[in-house]
N, C-alpha and C positions, 0 to 999 in steps of 0.2 A: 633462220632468215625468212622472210616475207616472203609470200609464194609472187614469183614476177610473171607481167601476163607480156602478151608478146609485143606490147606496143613498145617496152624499155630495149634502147640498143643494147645489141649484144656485143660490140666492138669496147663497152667503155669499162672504165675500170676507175677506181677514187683513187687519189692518192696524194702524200705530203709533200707540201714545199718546201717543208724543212730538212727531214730525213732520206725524202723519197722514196719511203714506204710506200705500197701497191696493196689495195684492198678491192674486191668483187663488193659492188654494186649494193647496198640496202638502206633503206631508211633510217635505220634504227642506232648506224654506225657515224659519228659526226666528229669523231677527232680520232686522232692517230695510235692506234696502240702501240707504240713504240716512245712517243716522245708529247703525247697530247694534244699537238697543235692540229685546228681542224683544215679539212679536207679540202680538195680540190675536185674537178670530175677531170678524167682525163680520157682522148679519145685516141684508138689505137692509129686512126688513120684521117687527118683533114684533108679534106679534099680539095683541090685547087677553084670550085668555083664561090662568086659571091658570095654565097648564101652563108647563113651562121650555122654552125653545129652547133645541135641540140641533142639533149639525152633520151628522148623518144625520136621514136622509128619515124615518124612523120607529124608534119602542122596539121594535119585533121582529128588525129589524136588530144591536140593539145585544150584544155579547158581555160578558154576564154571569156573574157566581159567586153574585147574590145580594146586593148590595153598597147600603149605605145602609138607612134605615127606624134606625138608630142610636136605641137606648133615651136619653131622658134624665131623671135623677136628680135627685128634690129631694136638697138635701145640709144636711140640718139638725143634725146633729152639727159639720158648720163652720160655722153658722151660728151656733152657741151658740157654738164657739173664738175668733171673728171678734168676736163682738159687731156681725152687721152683718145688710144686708139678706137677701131670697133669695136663694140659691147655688143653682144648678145645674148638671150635669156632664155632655154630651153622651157618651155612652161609644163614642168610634170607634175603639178596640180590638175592636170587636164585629165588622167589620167581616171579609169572609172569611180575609183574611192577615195579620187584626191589626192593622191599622192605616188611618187615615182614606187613606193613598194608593189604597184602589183605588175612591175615584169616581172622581179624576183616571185611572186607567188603565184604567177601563171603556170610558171615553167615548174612551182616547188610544187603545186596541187596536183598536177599535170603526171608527175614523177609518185606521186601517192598515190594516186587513181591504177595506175600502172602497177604498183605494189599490192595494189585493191588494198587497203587501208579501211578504216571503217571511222574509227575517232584519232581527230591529230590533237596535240596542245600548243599551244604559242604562250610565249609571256613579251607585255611593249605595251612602250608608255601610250601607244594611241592607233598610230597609222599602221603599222604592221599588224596590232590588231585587228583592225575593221578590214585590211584587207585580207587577211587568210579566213577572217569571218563569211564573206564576200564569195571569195571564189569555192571556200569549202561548200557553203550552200548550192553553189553552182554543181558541183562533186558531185552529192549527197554525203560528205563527210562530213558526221558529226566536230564540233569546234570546241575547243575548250578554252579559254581565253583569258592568260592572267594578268592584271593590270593593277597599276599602283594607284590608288584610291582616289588620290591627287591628281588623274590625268584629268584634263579637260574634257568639260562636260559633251561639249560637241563632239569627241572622240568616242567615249562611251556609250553616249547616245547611239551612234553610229553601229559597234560593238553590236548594242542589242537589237537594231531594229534587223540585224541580218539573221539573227535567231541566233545566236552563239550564244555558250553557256560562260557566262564574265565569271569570271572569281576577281571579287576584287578585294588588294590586299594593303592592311595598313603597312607603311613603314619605306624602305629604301629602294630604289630600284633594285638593287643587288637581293634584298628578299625578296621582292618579285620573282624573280628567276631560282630562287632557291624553294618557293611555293611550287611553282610549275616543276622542277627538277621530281622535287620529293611525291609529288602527283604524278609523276610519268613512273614512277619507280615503284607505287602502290597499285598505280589501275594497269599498271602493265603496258601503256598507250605508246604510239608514237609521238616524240618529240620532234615538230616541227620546225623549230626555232629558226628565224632567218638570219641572225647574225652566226649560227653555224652551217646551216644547209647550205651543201655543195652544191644542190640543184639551185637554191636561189640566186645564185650569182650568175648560174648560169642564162637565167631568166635576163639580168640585169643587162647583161652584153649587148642585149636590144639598142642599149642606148646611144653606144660606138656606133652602131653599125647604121644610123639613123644618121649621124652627125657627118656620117663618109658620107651617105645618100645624099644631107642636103645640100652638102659643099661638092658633089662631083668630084670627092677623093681629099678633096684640099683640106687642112686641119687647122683650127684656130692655135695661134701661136701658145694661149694660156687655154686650160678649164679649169674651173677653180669649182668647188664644192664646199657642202658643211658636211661635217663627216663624225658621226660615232661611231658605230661599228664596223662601216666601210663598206657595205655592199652594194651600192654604187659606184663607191669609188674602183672595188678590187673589180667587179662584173667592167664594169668600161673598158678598164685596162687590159681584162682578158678578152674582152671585144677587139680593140685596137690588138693585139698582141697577131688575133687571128688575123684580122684586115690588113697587115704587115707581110706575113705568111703568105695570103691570098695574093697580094700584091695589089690589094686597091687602093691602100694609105702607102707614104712613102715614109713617114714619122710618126711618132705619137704625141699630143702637145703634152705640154709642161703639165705635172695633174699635179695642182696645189689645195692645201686642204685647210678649213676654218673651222676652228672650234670657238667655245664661250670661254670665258678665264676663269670662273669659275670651275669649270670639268674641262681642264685638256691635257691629259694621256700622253698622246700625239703630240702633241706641241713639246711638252716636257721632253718626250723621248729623241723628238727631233733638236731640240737644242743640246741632248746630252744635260738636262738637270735630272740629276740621280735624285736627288730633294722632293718626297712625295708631297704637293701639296695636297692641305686637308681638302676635301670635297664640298664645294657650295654647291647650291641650287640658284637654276638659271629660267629664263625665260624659255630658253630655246631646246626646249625639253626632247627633240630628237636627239639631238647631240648631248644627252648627259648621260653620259655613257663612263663612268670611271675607268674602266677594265676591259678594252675591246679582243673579244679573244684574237683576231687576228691582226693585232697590234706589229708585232715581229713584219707580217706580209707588207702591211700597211708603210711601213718604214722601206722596205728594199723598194716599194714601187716608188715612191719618193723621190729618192736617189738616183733609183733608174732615169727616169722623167725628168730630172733637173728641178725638180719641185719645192714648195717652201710651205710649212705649217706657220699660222699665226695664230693667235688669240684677243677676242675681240667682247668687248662686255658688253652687257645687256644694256646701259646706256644707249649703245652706239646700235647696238641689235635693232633697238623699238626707234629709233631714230631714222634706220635705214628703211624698215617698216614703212614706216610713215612716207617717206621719200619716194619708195616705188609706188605705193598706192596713189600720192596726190601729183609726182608728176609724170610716173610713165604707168596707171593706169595699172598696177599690178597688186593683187591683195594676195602677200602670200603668207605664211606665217612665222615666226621669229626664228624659229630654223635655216626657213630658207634666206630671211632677209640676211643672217647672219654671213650669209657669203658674201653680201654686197658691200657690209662692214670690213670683212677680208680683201676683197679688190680693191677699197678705198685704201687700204693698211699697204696693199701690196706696191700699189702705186706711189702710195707718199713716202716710202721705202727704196723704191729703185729695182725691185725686183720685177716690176713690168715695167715697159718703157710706153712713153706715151705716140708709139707709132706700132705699136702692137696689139695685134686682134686676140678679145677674151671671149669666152664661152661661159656662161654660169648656168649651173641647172640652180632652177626654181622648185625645189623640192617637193613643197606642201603648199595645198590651198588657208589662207588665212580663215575661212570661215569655220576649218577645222578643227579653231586655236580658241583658246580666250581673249579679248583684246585688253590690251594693255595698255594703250595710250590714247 
């Protein structure tokens, strides 16, 4: 195991939410040896005040760019399009690299520094890259960064100008992650990966615990996300889960999730279609995600929440696109538009009412993306 220096609490411990296996603390460990499913951080003891538990001993510790405090926007020009309740638009394109990933890789670089780590590797279609590029330089950990050839240039771009060493690789997302596996198994390195790191969820929690701040506890009736891998989605809900504990939320809203039709996993799984369909490619390249390992989680939180996945096509993607940019003033990129496509679905559906207040995080900044329309 990784030598731990003293900034990692010593109260926590990893463990599955499937089996409820219990594992001591390391980088190196990201799924379950008992049953595969990855991990969780768990902490011996939360305390009753505010504040969020974190897997380092203190916030002075923690390796920052500035991340989180994310503006949110009444959106009352969709609100008249919609004919429906409050809309709201958390904007985590505001974030230092553009995008909602770097709570998660605040808290996941933060958790390596602490391990004293030297080189990590990541594999992601963009955003998750340029951010663990990002705050690794901030480190001084070396970054190794695998990405599928195909991502957008303004991604990669991004990737290099932070000094990270790109591998970039033809062929499927899935080899992507199978490049970076077979490279952490050769150079011996840590695998940073944020659709598995326990810490980076941990990171994510920031976001709940923002949305108690803005509202003075109160919780929007819906949040709706676009969601591949989830760690957004699963970090909020373990935000909320705590802020329930704590007793500063009294509920947690409905946490509904948008994919593309193309790639949706999630959708499939929440309808009960056993029928794999074959995989297309989408515009809204965050979410093309075939295989999210914590698929399983993903679904109990669902259910928990009262929640509903939909699927929504890149027609309707680059549409919503366009929509946010020319009338409420928001460039964000087909990922995130792609929730807005899902709150239009959800409403003309019945599953929001139109005297109900929504939340949408706005994932990624658009100038991140390639444009498309």
């Amino acid at each position: 195991m990784s030598e731990i220096s003293t900034s990692i609490r010593k109260d926590i411990s990893l463990y599955c939410s499937s089996c409820g296996a219990t594992f001591i603390p390391d980088m190196r460990l990201l799924a379950c040896n008992m049953c595969q499913e990855p991990l969780l951080v768990k902490y011996q003891e939360i305390s009753t005040s505010p504040h969020m538990e974190i897997p380092v001993d203190s916030c002075d510790v923690l390796v920052s760019l500035g991340e989180g405090n994310t503006p949110v926007v009444k959106m009352d020009q969709l609100r008249k399009r919609l004919s429906c309740g409050e809309v709201f638009g958390k904007l985590e394109f505001m974030n230092p690299t553009g995008s909602f990933k770097d709570r998660g890789t605040a808290m996941m670089i933060s958790v390596a520094k602490g391990f004293n780590i030297a080189s990590l590797v990541e594999d992601s279609s963009g955003n998750a890259g340029s951010s663990v590029a990002a705050y690794c330089t901030k480190a001084d950990i070396t970054a190794h960064i695998f990405v599928p050839s195909s991502a957008p240039k303004p991604k990669l771009d991004q990737i290099s100008v932070y000094g990270a060493i790109t591998h970039k690789i033809e062929g499927t997302r899935e080899m992507v992650t199978d490049a970076a596996s077979n490279f952490v198994e050769e150079k011996g390195y840590v695998y940073g990966a944020h659709k598995l790191s326990p810490y980076f969820l941990e990171g994510t929690k920031t976001f709940a615990y923002e949305i108690a701040r803005h509202n003075s506890g109160e919780m929007p009736d819906h949040l709706i996300m676009p969601v591949g891998n989830g760690s957004l989605y699963i970090g909020a809900w373990l935000g909320f889960k705590e802020l329930i504990f704590k007793g500063v939320i009294s509920k947690i809203p409905k946490m509904h999730v948008v994919q593309a039709e193309a790639v949706k996993p999630l959708v499939n799984q929440f309808e009960g279609n056993d029928n794999k369909d074959p995989v297309g490619t989408t515009v809204a390249g965050g979410i093309s995600v075939s295989s999210p390992p914590r698929s399983k989680l993903i679904g109990e939180i669902l259910v928990e929440t009262g929640g509903h996945a939909a699927a929504v096509d890149d027609e309707d993607i680059l549409e919503w696109q366009k929509i946010l940019a020319q009338e409420n003033g928001i460039y964000c990129e087909p990922t995130s538009s792609s929730a807005f496509a899902g709150l239009d679905y959800f409403i003309r559906n019945g599953v929001i009412t139109k005297k109900e207040s929504v939340l949408v995080a706005v994932t990624g900044f658009g100038l991140k993306d390639n444009l498309y329309i």
